[in-house]
C-alpha positions in Angstrom: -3.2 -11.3 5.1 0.4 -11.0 5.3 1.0 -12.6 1.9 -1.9 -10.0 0.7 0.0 -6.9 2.6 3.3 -7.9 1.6 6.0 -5.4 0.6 6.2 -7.4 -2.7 3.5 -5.4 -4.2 6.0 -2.4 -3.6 8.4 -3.7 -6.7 6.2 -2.8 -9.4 6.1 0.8 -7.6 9.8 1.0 -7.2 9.6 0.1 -11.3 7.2 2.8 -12.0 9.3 5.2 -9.8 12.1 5.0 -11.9 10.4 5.5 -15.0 9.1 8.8 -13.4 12.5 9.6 -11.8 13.7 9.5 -15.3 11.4 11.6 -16.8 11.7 14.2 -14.0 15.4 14.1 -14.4 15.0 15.3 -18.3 13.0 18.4 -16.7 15.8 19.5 -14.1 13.7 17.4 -11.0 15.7 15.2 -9.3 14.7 13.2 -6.6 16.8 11.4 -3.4 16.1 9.4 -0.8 17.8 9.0 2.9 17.5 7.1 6.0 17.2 9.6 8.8 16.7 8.0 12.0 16.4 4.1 12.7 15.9 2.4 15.9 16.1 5.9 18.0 19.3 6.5 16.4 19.4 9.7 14.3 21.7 10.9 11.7 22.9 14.4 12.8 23.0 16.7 9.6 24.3 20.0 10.6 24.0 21.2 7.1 21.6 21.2 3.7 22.6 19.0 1.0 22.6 18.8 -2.4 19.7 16.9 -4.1 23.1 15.0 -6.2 24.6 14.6 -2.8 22.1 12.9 -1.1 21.9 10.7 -3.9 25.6 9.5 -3.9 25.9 9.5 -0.3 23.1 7.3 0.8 24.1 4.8 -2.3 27.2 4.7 -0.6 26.0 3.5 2.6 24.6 0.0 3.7 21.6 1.8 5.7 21.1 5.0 3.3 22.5 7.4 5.8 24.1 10.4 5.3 25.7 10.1 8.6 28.8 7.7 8.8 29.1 8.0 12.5 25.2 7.3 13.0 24.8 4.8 10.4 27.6 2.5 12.3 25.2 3.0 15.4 22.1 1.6 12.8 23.7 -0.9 11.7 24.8 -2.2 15.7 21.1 -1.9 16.4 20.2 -4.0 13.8 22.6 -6.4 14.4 21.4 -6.3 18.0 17.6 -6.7 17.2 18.2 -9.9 14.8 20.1 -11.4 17.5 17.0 -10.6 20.2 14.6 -11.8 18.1 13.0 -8.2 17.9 12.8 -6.0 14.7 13.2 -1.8 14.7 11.3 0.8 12.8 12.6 4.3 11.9 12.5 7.4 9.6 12.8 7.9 6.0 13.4 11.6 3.9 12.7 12.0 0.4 13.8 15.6 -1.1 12.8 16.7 -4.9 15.0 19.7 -6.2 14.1 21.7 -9.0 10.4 21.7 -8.6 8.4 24.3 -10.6 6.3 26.5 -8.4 2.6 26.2 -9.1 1.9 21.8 -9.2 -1.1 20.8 -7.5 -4.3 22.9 -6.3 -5.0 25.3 -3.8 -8.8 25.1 -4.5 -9.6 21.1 -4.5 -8.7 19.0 -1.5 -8.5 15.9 -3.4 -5.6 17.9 -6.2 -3.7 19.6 -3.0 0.2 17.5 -4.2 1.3 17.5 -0.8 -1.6 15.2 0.3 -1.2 13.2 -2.8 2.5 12.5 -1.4 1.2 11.8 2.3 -1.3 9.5 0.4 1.6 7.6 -1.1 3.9 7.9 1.6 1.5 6.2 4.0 0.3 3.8 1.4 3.9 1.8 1.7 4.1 -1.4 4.2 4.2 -0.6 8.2 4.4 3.6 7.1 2.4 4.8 9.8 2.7 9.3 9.2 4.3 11.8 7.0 5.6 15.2 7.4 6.4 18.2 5.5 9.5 20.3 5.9 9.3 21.0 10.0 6.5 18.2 10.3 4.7 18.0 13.7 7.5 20.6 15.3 5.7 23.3 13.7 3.3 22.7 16.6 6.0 23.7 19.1 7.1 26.6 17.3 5.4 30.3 17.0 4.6 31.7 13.2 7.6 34.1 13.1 9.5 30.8 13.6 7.7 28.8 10.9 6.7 30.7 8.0 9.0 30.9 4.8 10.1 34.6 3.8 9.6 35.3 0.7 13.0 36.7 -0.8 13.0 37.8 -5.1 16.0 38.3 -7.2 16.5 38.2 -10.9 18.7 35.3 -11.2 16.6 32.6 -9.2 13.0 34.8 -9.3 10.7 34.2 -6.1 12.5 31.8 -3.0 12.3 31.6 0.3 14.4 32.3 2.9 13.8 29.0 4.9 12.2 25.7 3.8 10.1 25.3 7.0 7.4 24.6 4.8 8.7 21.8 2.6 8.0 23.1 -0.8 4.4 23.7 -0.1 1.9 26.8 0.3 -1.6 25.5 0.1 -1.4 22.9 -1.5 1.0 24.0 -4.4 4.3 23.4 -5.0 6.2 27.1 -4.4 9.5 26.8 -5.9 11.9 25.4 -2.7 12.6 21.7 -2.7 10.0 19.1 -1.4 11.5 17.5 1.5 9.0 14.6 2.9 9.5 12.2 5.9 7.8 9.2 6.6 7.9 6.8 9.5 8.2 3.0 9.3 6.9 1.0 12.5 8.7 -2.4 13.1 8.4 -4.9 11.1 5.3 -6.9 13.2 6.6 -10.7 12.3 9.1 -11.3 15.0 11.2 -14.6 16.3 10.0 -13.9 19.6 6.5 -14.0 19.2 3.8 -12.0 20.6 0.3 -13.1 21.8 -2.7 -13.7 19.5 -5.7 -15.4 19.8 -7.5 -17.8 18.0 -10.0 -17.0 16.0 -12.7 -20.1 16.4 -11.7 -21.0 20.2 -10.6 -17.8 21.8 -7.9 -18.6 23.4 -4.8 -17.3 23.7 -1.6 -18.7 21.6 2.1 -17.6 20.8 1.9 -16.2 16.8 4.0 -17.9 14.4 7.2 -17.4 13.9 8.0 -16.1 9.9 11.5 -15.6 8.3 11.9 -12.2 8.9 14.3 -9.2 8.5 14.8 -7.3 12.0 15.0 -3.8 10.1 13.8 -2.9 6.4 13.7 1.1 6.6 16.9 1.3 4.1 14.5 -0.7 1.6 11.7 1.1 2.6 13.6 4.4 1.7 13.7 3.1 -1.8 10.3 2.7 -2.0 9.3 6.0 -0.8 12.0 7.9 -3.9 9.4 6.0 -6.0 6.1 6.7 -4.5 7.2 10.5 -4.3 8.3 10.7 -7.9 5.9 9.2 -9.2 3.2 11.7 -7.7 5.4 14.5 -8.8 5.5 13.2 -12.3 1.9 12.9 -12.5 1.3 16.4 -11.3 4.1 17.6 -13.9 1.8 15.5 -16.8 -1.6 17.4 -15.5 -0.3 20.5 -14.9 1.6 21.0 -18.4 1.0 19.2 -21.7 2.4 15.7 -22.4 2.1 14.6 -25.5 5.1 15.3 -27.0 8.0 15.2 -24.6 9.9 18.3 -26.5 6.8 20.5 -26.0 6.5 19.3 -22.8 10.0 20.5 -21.8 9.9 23.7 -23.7 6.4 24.5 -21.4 7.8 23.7 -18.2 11.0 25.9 -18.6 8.5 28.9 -20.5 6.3 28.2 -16.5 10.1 28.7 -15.1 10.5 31.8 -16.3 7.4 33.4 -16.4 6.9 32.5 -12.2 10.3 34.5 -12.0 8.7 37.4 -13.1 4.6 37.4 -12.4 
């Protein structure tokens, strides 16, 4: 089983991705990936940033982090769990800019995009949730606190005046920036092993001990850029017609402009 569920299938994903990412990028859609939170320690962003930003910054940094202060904290607790024998889990943020309002499907559950992402988001090694925008504090919050205002101007058409909502209304894509989170769960082969029993006896025994990393969420942050793009990409090909990559440009920016004004 673990040779079945291992995180080598992800490469061909990560491969895909960036063939997606690519295409995306042609349209004005760029995607970036961060590390948010690993180990309980969590990067303190006290601002929004730039899709481009987030891309060079978390290049830039051993564990993906926007946060230089929190990332040395990461990289301690890393250090800290090799040396224990233990391995840490934590939180991963993808965010697409320049999305056109209007991908995915308000009327089928199967064609809503944000559950397509979930899907794909979950669907990577030891990724045990997602969340959109404000996620599972939603719950804790009352609906004057949550939902997006809509604001209109003719420069940038329809926005909103938060992103509580992470680029989706029912489904559908609504203009603002997808921002996605998924979290990772440790890594389950550790050098201290846990208890397991055998299968034919029953009794209990100590699990083997596997070469192992103690933390793979910077990886795993990789993985989900790809996952995400590549769902975007797809919804971009169904929505708008891809058989010739000019006319498929020229449709998407006419969509632009005409959702500025409906």
């Amino acid at each position: 089983a673990g040779e079945r569920s291992s995180a080598r299938e992800t490469t061909v994903r990560v491969a895909a991705g960036a063939v997606a990412k690519q295409l995306l990028h042609e349209l004005g859609i760029e995607v970036a990936g961060h590390v948010l939170e690993i180990g309980g320690t969590r990067a303190n962003l006290t601002r929004d940033y730039a899709v481009s930003e987030i891309q060079e910054t978390s290049e830039a940094s051993p564990v993906r982090c926007l946060d230089e202060v929190a990332a040395e904290e990461m990289m301690q607790k890393i250090d800290d769990a090799k040396k224990n024998g233990d391995t840490i889990g934590g939180i991963v943020e993808v965010v697409v800019g320049g999305v056109p309002a209007g991908l995915g499907s308000y009327v089928q559950w199967d064609k809503k995009l944000d559950a397509k992402i979930a899907r794909a988001i979950v669907s990577i090694n030891a990724f045990k949730g997602a969340e959109f925008g404000v996620g599972f504090e939603a719950a804790r919050k009352p609906g004057s606190e949550v939902m997006d205002e809509i604001l209109w101007s003719k420069e940038d058409g329809y926005t909103r005046r938060t992103n509580n909502l992470g680029g989706f209304e029912g489904g559908m894509t609504n203009g603002m920036p997808i921002v996605v989170r998924g979290v990772m769960k440790p890594i389950p082969t550790l050098y201290k092993p846990l208890q397991s029993v055998d299968i034919d006896s029953k009794e209990t025994f100590n699990a083997s001990v596997e070469r192992s990393d103690s933390c793979a969420v910077p990886a795993a942050s990789v993985v989900a850029e790809a996952v995400v793009a590549w769902e975007v990409a797809v919804a971009v090909l169904e929505k708008f017609d891809g058989d010739r990559f000019d006319t498929l440009k020229k449709h998407v920016e006419e969509h632009r402009n005409l959702t500025k004004e409906f």
